[in-house]
C-alpha positions in Angstrom: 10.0 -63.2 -8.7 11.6 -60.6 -10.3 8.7 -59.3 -12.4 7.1 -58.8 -8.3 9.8 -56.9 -6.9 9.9 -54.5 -9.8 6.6 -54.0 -9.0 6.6 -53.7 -5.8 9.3 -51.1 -5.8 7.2 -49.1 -8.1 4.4 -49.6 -6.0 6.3 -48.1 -3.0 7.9 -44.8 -5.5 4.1 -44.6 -6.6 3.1 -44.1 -2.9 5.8 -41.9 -1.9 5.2 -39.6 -4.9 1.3 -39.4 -3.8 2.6 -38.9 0.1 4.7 -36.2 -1.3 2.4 -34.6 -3.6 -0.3 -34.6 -1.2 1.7 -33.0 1.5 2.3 -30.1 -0.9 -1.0 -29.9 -2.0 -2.3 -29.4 1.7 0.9 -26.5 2.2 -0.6 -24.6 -0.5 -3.3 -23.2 1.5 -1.4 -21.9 4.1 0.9 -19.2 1.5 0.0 -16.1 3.5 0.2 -12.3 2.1 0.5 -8.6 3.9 0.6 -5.3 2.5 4.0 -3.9 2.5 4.0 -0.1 1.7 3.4 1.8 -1.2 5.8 3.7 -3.3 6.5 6.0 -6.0 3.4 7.8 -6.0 2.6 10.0 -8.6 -0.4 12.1 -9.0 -1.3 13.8 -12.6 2.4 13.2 -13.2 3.8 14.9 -10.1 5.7 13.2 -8.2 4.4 13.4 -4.3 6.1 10.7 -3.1 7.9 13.1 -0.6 5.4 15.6 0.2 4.0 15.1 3.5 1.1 18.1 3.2 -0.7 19.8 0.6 1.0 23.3 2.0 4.5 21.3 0.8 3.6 21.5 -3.2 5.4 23.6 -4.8 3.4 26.3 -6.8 4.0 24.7 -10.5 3.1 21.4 -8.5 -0.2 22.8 -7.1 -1.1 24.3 -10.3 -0.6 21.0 -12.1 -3.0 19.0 -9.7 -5.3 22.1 -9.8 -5.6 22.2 -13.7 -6.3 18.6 -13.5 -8.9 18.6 -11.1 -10.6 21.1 -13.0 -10.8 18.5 -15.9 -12.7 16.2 -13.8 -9.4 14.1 -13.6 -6.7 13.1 -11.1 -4.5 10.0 -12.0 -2.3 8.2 -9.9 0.2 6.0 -10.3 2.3 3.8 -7.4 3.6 0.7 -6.5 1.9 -1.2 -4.1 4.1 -3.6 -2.5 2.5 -7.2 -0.9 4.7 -9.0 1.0 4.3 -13.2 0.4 5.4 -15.4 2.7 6.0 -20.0 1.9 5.6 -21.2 5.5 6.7 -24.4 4.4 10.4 -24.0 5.6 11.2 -27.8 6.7 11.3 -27.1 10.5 9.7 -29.3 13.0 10.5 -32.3 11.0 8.5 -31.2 7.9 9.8 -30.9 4.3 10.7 -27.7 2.9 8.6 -26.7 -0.4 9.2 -24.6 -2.6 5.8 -23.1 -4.4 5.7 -20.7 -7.7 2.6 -17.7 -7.5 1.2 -18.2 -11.2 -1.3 -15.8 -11.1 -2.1 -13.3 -8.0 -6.2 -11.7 -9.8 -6.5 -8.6 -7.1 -8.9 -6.0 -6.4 -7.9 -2.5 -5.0 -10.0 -1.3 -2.3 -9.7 2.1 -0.8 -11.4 3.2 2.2 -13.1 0.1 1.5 -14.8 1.3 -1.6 -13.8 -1.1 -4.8 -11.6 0.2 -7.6 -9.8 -1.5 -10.1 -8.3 -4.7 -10.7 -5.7 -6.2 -12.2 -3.1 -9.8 -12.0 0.1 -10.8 -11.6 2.1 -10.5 -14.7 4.6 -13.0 -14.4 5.2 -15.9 -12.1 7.1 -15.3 -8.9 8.8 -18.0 -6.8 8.6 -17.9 -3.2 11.0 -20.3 -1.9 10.4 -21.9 1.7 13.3 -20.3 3.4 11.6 -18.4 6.2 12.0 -15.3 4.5 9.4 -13.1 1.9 9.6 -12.6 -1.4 7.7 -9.0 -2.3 5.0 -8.8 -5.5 5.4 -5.1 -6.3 1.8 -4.2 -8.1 1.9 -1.2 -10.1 -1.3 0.7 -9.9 -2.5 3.2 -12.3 -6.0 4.9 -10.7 -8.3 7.7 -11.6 -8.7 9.0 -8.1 -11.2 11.6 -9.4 -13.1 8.8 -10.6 -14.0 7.0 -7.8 -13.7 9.6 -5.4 -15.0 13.0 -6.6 -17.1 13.5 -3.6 -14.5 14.1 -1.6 -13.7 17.1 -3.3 -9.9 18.6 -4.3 -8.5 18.8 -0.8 -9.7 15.3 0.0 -8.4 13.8 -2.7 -4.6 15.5 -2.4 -4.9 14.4 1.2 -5.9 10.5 0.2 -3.3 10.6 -1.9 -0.9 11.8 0.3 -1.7 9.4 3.0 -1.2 6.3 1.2 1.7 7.6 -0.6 3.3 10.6 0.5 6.2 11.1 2.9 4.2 9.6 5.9 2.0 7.5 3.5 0.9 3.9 4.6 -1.1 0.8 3.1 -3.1 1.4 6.0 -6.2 2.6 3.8 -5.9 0.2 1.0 -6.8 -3.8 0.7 -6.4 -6.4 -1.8 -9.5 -8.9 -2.5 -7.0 -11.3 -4.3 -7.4 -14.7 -5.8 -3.9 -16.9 -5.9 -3.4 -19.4 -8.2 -0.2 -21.6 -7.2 1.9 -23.8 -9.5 1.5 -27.7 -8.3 3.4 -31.1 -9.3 -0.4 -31.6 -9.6 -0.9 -28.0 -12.0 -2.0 -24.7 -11.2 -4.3 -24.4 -8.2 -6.5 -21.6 -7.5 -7.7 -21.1 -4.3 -10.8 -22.1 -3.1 -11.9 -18.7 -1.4 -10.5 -14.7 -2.0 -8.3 -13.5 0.3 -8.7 -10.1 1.8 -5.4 -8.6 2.5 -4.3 -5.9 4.5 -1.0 -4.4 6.2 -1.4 -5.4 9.7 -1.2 -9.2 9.2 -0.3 -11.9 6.6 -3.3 -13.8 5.8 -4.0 -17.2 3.7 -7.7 -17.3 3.7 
């Protein structure tokens, strides 16, 4: 008799354990990201962060970007900031679960055109507290590289709009594959998510 409650206590964890896990396995999909902002930009080592039109360079400044547009280069360097949000919070009688971003394998797209790629680093928790937790991406790019047809003014002026003083994410998106932490193990996505600055998306 014993030996059959034992069991059937287990049996009833055992469920529970799979109710639970299962719940959080079916949360997962619904992590949603938005492009922040960007920050810090640099571009061939000059700092234009605060410069909200080419006639704002200084002269060194100009000559810098100038000399380095001659040598068929113009590297940039910023932060981009995406914004991750755990809907699982515990309202409306559901439980609140806290999920860990293992991995975050992105693609940088500007003006819709790909670029480079790159990962998360290090694992980030995003607790399910209603609030979001920020993945600050550092991006290093050869604007020249990808975007030599637009000439020297254009590409002070892309610069400048995603990361000067009036800069935005509006130009940029991430093609970005999540992989979450599980009681189950990692779990990657099923699909790429195409992020942008107007909305969070999970899928």
């Amino acid at each position: 008799m014993r030996i059959l409650i034992v069991l059937c206590v287990v049996l009833v964890t055992s469920c529970a354990s799979i109710r639970d896990i299962t719940n959080t396995l079916a949360s997962l999909q619904r992590m949603q990201f938005k492009l922040a902002n960007i920050t810090g930009m640099r571009l061939a080592g000059v700092d234009v962060s605060r410069i909200a039109s080419p006639s704002s360079l200084s002269i060194t400044d100009a000559l810098a970007l100038t000399q380095a547009f001659a040598r068929r280069t113009l590297p940039a360097s910023f932060t981009l900031n995406v914004d991750a949000k755990n809907p699982n919070t515990g309202v409306s009688g559901t439980k609140s679960v806290p999920l860990t971003l293992n991995d975050f394998q992105w693609r940088l797209l500007i003006d819709d055109k790909q670029t480079i790629s790159g990962g998360l680093g290090n694992p980030v928790d995003v607790p399910g507290n209603g609030m979001t937790t920020t993945l600050p991406l550092v991006m290093n790019i050869d604007l020249y590289s990808f975007f030599a047809d637009k000439g020297y003014d254009g590409l002070v002026n892309l610069a400048l709009a995603l990361g000067g003083q009036r800069g935005s994410a509006a130009r940029v998106k991430l093609d970005a594959m999540p992989t979450v932490g599980t009681p189950l193990g990692p779990f990657t996505y099923p699909n790429r998510i195409s992020i942008v600055d107007t909305e969070f998306r999970g899928s």
